[in-house]
N, C-alpha and C positions, 0 to 999 in steps of 0.2 A: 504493500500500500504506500509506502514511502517513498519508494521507486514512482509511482503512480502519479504523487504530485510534485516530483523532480519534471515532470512532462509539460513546457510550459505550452505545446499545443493542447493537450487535454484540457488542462486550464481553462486556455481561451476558448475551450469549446464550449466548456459551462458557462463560461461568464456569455458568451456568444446567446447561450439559449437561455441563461437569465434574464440579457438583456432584451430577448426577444418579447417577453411578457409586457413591460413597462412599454416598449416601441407597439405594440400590437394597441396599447392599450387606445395612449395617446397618438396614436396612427403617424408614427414619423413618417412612414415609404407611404402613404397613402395611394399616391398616384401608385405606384408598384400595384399595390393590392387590388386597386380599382381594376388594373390590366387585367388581371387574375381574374376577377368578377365577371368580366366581359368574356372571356373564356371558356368561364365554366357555365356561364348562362346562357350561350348557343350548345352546349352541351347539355343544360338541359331541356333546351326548345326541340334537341334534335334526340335526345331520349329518354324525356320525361314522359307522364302520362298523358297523353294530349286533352281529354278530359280535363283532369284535374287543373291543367293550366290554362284553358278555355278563358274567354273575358268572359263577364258576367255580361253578357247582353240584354239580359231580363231584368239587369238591375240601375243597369247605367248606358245612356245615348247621350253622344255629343251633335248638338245644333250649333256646326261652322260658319264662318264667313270666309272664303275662300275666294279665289281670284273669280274661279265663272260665277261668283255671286257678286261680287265688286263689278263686273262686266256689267251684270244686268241691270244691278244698282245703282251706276252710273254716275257714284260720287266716293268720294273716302276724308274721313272714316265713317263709321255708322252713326247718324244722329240718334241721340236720346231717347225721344219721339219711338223711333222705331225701335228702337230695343226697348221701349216699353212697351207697343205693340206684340215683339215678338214675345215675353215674357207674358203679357196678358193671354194672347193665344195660347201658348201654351200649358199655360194654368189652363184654361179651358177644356183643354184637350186631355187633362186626364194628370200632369207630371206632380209627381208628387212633393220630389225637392226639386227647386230653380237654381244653381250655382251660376254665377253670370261671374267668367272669366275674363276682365275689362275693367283695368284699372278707371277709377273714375272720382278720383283726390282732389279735384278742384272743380266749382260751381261751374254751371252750362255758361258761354259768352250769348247762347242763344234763348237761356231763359225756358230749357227742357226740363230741367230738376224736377219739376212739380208734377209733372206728365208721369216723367219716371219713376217718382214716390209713390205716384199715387199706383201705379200698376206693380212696386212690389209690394205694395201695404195689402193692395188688394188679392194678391196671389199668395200671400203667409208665408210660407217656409220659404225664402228666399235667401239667399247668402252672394257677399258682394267680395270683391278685392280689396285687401289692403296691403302694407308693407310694413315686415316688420324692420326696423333699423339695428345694425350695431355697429360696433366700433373695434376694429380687429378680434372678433367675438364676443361683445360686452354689449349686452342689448342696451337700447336707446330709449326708443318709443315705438307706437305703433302710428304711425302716418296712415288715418283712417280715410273712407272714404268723402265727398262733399257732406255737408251738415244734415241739407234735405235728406240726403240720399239714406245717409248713416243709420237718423231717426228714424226713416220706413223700411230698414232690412238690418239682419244681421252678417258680420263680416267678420274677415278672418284673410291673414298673408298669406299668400305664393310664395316668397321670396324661399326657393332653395337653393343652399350654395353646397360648392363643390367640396369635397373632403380633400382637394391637394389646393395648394395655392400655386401649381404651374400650370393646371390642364384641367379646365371645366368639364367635369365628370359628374353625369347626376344617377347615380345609382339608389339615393339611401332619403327619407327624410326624418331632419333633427328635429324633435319633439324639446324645446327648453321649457323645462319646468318651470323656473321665474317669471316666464310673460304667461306662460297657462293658466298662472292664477290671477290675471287681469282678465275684466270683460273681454271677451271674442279674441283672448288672444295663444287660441289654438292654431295651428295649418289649414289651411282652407280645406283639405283634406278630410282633415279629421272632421273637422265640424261638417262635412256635406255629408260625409256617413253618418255621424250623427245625429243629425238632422233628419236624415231617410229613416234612420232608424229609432228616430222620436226617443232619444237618450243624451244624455249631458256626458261628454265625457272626462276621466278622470285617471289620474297617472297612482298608480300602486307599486310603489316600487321604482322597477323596469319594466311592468307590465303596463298599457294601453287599455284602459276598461271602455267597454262602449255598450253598458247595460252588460248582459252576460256575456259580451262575448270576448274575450281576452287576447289580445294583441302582443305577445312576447315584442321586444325590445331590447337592442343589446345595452353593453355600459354604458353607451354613451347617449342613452333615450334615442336611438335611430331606429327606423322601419329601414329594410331591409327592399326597394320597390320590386316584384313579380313581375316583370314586362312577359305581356301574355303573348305566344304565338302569332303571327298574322297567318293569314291562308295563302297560299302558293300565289304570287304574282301581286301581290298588295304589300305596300312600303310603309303605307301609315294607318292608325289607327282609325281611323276618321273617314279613312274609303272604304272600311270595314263596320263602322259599329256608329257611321255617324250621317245626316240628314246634313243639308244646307238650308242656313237661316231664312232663303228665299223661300221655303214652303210655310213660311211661316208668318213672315210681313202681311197679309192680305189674306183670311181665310174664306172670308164673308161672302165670297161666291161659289162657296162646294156645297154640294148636294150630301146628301145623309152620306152614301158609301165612301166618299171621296176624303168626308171629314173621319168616319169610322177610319179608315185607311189611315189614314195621317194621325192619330190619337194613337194607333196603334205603336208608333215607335217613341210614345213619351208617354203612355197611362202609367203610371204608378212608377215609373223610375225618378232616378234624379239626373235632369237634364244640365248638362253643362255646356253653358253657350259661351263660344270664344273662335279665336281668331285664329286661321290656321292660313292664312293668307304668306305669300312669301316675304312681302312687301314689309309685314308686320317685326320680321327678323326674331319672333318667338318660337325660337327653335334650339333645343342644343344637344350634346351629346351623352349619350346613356350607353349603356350594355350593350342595347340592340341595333346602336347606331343614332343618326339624326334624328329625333322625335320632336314635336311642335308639344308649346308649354303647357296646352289646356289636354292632349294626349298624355303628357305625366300626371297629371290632375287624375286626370280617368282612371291611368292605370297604378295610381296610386290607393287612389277609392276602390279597386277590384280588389288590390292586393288585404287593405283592410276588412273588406265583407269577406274574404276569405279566411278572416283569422290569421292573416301574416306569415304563410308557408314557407318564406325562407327565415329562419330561425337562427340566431347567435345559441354553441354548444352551450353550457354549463362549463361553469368554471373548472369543475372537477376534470370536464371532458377536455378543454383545454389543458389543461395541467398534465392530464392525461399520455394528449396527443406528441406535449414538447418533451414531456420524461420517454415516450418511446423514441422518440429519431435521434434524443440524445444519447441514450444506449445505443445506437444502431451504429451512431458516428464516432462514439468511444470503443464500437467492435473494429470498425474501421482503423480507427486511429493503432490499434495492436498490431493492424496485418504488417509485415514486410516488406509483404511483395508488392511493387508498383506498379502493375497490369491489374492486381485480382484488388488492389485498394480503389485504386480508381474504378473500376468495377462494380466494386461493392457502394461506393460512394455515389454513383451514377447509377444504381438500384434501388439506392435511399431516396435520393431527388424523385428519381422515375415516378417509384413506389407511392412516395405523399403523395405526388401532384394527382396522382392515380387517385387516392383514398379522397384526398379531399375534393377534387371533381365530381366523382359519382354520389358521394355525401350531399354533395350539390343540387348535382342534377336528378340524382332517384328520389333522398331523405329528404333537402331541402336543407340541411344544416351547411349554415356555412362555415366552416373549420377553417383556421387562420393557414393560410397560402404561402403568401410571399414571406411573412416574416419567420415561418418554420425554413423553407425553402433557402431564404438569406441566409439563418443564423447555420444551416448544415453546409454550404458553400461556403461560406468565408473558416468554417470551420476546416473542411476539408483543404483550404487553400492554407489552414497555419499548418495542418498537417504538412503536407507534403513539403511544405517549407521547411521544416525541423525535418523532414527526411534528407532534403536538397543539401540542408545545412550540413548532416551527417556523413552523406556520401563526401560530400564533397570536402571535409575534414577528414574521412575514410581518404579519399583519394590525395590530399598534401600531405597524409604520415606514411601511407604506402609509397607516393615519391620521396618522402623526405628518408624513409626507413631502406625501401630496397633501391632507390636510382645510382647507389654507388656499388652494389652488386650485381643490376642487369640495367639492359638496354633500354633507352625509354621508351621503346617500340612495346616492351614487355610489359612495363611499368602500365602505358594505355591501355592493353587491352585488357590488363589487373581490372584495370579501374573502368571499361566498358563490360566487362563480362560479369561483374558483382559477385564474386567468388567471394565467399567470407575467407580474408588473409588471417593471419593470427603470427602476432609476432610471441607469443609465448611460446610455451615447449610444448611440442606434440610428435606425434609417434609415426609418421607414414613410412611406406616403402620409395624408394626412393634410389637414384645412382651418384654413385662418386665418382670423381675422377680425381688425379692425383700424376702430376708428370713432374720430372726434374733433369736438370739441365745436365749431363754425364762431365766429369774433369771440370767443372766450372771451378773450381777451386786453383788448377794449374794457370785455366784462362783469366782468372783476373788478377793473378800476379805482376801480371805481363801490362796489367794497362792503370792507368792514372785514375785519381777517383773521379774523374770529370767523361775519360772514357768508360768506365765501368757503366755510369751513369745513361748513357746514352747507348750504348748495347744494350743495356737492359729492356730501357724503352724501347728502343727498334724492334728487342723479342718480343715484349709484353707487350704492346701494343696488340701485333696484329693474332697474338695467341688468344687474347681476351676477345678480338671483336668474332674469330670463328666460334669461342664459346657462345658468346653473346648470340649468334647471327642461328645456332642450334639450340636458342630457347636455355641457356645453362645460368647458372648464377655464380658471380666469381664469387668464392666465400673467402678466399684469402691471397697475399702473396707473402711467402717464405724464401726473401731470398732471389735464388733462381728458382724456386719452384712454385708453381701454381695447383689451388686446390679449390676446385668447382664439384657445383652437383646439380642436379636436374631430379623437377619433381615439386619444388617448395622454390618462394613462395607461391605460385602460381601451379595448381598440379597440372600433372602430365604423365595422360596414362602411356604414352609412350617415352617417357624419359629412358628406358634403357637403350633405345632406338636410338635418339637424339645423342644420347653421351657417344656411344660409339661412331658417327658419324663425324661427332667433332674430333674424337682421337684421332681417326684415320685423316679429317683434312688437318689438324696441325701437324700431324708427321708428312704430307706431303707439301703443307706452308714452310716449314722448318726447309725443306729442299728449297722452296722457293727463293727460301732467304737468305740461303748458301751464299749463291752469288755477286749478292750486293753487301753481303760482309768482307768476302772475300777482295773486293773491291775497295773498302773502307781499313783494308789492312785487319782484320781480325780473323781468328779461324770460324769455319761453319762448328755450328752447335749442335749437337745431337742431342736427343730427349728421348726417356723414357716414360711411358704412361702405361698407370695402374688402373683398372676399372672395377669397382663393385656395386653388385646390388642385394639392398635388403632392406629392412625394417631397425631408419634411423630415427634420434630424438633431433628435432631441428627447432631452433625458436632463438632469438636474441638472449644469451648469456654469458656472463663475464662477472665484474664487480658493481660495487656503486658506484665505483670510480669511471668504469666504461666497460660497457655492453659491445656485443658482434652478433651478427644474424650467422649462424653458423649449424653445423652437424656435430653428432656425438654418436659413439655406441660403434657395437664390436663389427658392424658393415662397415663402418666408415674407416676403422683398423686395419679389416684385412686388404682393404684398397688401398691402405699406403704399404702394407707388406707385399703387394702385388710387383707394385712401382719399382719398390728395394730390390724385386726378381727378376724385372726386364732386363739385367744388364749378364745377371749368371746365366740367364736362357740365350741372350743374344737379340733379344727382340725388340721390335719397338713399343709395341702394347701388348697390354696381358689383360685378357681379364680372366673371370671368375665365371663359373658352371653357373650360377646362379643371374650373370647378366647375359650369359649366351641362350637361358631359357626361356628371358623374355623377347628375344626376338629370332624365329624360328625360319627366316631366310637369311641369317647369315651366314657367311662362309668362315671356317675357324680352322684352324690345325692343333689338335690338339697335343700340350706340351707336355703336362704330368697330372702328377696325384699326387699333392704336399700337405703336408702338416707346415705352417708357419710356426717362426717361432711365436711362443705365447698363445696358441690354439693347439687340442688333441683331435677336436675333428679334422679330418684332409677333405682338402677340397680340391677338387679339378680345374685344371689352368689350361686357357686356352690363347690363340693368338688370333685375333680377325685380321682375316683377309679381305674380304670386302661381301656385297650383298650376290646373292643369284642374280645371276647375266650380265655381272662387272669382271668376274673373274674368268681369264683365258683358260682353254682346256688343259696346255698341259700344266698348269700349276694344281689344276682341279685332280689332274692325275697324279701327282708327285702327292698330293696333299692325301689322296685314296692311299698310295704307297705306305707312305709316313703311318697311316693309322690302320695297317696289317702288319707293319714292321711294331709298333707300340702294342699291338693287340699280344703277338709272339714274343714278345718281352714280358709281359704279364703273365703268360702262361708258361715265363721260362723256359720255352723252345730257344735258348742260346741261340742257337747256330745258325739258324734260319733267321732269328731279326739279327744276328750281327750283319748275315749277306743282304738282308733287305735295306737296312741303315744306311752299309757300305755303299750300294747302288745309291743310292740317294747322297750320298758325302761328294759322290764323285763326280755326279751331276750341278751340286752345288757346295764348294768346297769351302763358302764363307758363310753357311747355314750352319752356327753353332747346335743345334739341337740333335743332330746325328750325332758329330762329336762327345756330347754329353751320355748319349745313351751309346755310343761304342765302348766309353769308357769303363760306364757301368755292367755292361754283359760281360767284359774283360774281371770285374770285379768281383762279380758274382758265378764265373765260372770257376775262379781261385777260390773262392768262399761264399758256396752255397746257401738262398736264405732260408732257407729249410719252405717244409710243404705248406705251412700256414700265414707265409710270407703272402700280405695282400695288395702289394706292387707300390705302394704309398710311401713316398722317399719324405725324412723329413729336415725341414733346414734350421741349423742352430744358431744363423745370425739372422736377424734384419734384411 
């Protein structure tokens, strides 16, 4: 657990999704969230019930005034006069509530007011425009309508504003409790339901009373608006569920059916007459797009006879929702691996938008979006940044740790491939190698410490870059001698491949480099190389005074007792049964069966030649020879591998290893090793 909050991503993940609550509350990203809205509410237009999301059309008709009624009308804007006409007809006709959508805050210039009063005094339930005021959210007053007008109806504001202060978005309306408790100073909304519905209403809480029927409301007293469906090929509400005020101006010449017919789309609802005209510029943006002002009036009053279908969760539910994505993005924050985190991170997002959309669009709940969504992205972005950080302090201690033992070629792909390095001690298999320079002790008698200096580097030089260039790591130089291994820190399952490749090219670099010594006045250098493999300790150890990234352990031994052999056998590399088993095309001649000093097991030495289809036939046949001739040495057939040898000595009279074993069958025909002699010679120096 203390590990846990050493994590300053985990951290800010909490603090990310604490802070998501307070930000949700007081709606920082509003515009954010409003996008989300818009999203998830053609999600539900496109798989909700269609039923359920129907307008009321039984309950509420808009009587427009539209450009082909301005046309016929032949003036603008609408006099008084007539909108007290159109309102008295329609009382006539059956409308139970009048909401007249038309601001009307200052007395007639033409001396209408009285016409107008008197036709909503005469029609009862009628409801007028007003505005409510404030002052960067701090209510004002309520700027009611003219005096006349005021005293013969009752009123109530329009005014809704947006939840972001960049981008007019009308998805939601603010119910403030403060002006609810002044005369009429409910939403026009609310009070036209109301009113239809012959109740006073009243705020409980977060809840919207309107008589019995209960209006959930989130924290912040907002309705949530339902914009209902239209039908295929209709843009507005109004060509769907609404009359023009022209059938309305003038009734007095319809016959009984005419008037039935017309009565028919205002008996007993509550009409709302307003302007849907272009000219008028009441128009703005919602969820479902461009809607005209007296169209949100509607589809506000739908959503409240509906009882308020989209619903704010329960606090619980919210709490709920943020403790599970934060566990999901603290499983995250544990992975690794950066394919399967981002993955899983990109499942998390997927997932909510997923949950919260169909919540939306099936239940009606709307579960907070954007600020879950926010707070697991910027969380997942601290993540991977404490990963980015890691790697990439992973990647300047593996430069800073092995760039002075291998290649930066190697070091890169350390650091592209994501290999866990480990510069502690640990156990792999692995190969050594181990060469040294033969007489270098005679050779640098002879030169100045300034020439020593510079032979050195001429040799080390190009010996290190063929290590290098075969994937090997220098672990040290002693001297004239060089001691590399392959395996660590980068593995490699073919390191005993790799080691032998580089013994064979620095024994023919070494030729190389004959004759530009030879040139520089110095003698050509011969080298012997030991090669082992097996299961060594490797990790940076030394003191506290100074550490080496290095090998340890009895492989790493018998590879320098190999080296100490190349020069008694005559060869140039030797290795070990054990590195010639891990790679099964090479060509090897084999030289003995020794006990080194300081080991009682014997182990098998061989000498590589090179791989299948490098080496010429007849060497490949001398080399068959050599190991018939070895095989009849073992089974103490003297005489037969002395003439086998012999053939072979005479063919190649500067191959010490015949010599060696003519000498031996000479020695052992004077002094037999008796029958349980198991061919394994052992050596008592270094």
């Amino acid at each position: 657990m203390g590990n846990l909050f050493k994590r300053y991503d985990i951290l800010m993940t909490v603090v990310l999704f604490l802070l998501a609550i307070p930000a949700q509350h007081f709606e920082w990203f509003a515009l954010i969230e409003d996008q989300t809205l818009s999203f998830r509410h053609q999600l539900r237009l496109a798989y909700g019930d269609p039923k359920e999301l129907a307008f009321s059309k039984n309950d509420i008709v808009l009587v427009n005034t539209d450009e082909a009624f301005f046309r016929a009308y032949k003036s603008f804007p609408l006099r008084r006069t007539d909108i007290a006409q159109i309102i008295k007809n329609v009382h006539d006709l059956g409308a139970k509530t009048i909401a007249v959508d038309m601001l009307m805050d200052f007395p007639s210039s033409y001396g209408e007011d009285p016409a107008l009063a008197e036709a909503l005094a005469g029609s009862g339930n009628t409801l007028l425009v007003a505005q409510a005021e404030f002052d960067h959210g701090k209510f004002i007053k309520i700027n009611r309508p003219a005096p006349t007008l005021d005293a013969a109806s009752r009123s109530a504001y329009t005014n809704i504003s947006s939840n972001s202060t960049l981008l007019t978005m009308l998805s939601r309306l603010k119910v403030y409790p403060e002006v609810a408790q002044l005369e009429d100073g409910w939403p026009f909304s609310v009070q036209a339901a109301a009113m239809y519905l012959g109740v006073e209403p009243k705020l409980v809480g977060t809840d919207l009373m309107l008589g019995e029927l209960k209006v959930p409301l989130d924290s912040g007293h907002r309705l949530y608006i339902d914009f209902p469906p239209l039908p295929t090929g209709s843009r507005f509400l109004s060509q769907t569920s609404g009359i023009s005020a022209l059938e309305f101006l003038d009734i007095s010449a319809l016959d009984e059916n005419e008037r039935e017919e017309l009565a028919y789309w205002v008996r007993d609802k509550i009409v709302i007459i307003g302007d849907t005209s272009e000219v008028s510029h009441d128009w703005f943006d919602t969820p479902v797009g461009m809607v005209y002002g007296v169209e949100i009036i509607a589809d506000t009053i739908h959503t409240l006879l509906k009882g308020g279908p989209l619903r704010p969760p329960s606090s619980e539910v919210e709490a709920l929702a943020i403790i599970i994505v934060l566990a999901l993005m603290l499983a995250v924050a544990r992975m690794r691996n950066p394919l399967l985190r981002g993955l899983s991170a990109g499942t998390v997002l997927l997932g909510w938008s997923f949950v919260a959309s169909m919540a939306y669009a099936k239940a009606g709940t709307v579960l907070p979006m954007s600020y879950v969504l926010l707070a697991a992205f910027l969380s997942y972005l601290w993540i991977e940044y404490r990963y980015y950080m890691l790697e990439r302090d992973q990647k300047q201690q593996i430069s800073k740790t092995f760039g002075q033992y291998i290649p930066s070629e190697l070091v890169a792909e350390m650091n592209k491939s994501g290999q866990q390095v480990s510069v502690g001690g640990e156990s792999r298999e692995m190969t050594v190698l181990f060469s040294d320079v033969r007489g270098f002790t005679t050779i640098s008698e002879g030169l100045s410490p300034q020439e020593l200096t510079t032979l050195m580097n001429a040799f080390l030089s190009p010996m290190t870059h063929i290590i290098h260039d075969h994937r090997g790591t220098i672990d040290k130089y002693m001297g004239d001698a060089i001691m590399a291994f392959w395996g660590a820190p980068l593995r490699d399952e073919d390191h005993a491949r790799h080691a032998i490749q580089a013994a064979l090219r620095m024994h023919t670099g070494m030729e190389e480099l004959a004759e530009s010594f030879v040139a520089r006045g110095w003698k050509p250098l011969k080298i012997g190389i030991g090669l082992n493999t097996g299961v060594m300790n490797v990790g940076n150890m030394g003191s506290d005074f100074r550490l080496a990234y290095t090998v340890l352990g009895d492989a790493v031994n018998l590879g320098s007792r190999l080296e100490s052999l190349t020069k008694q056998y005559g060869v140039n590399i030797m290795i070990s049964e054990f590195t010639k088993a891990k790679v099964g095309d090479l060509i090897t001649r084999e030289l003995d069966c020794v006990r080194v000093k300081g080991k009682d097991t014997p182990v098998r030495i061989f000498e590589p030649i090179g791989f299948e289809g490098e080496v010429d036939a007849e060497t490949l046949s001398r080399i068959n020879r050599h190991h018939e001739g070895l095989h009849l040495y073992t089974q103490q057939k003297w005489d037969a591998a002395r003439v086998a040898f012999q053939g072979l000595l005479t063919e190649e009279p500067d191959r010490k290893i015949y010599q060696i074993y003519l000498d031996r069958i000479e020695h052992f025909v004077a002094e037999p090793p008796g029958a349980d002699w198991d061919g394994v010679y052992t050596h008592k120096e270094k």
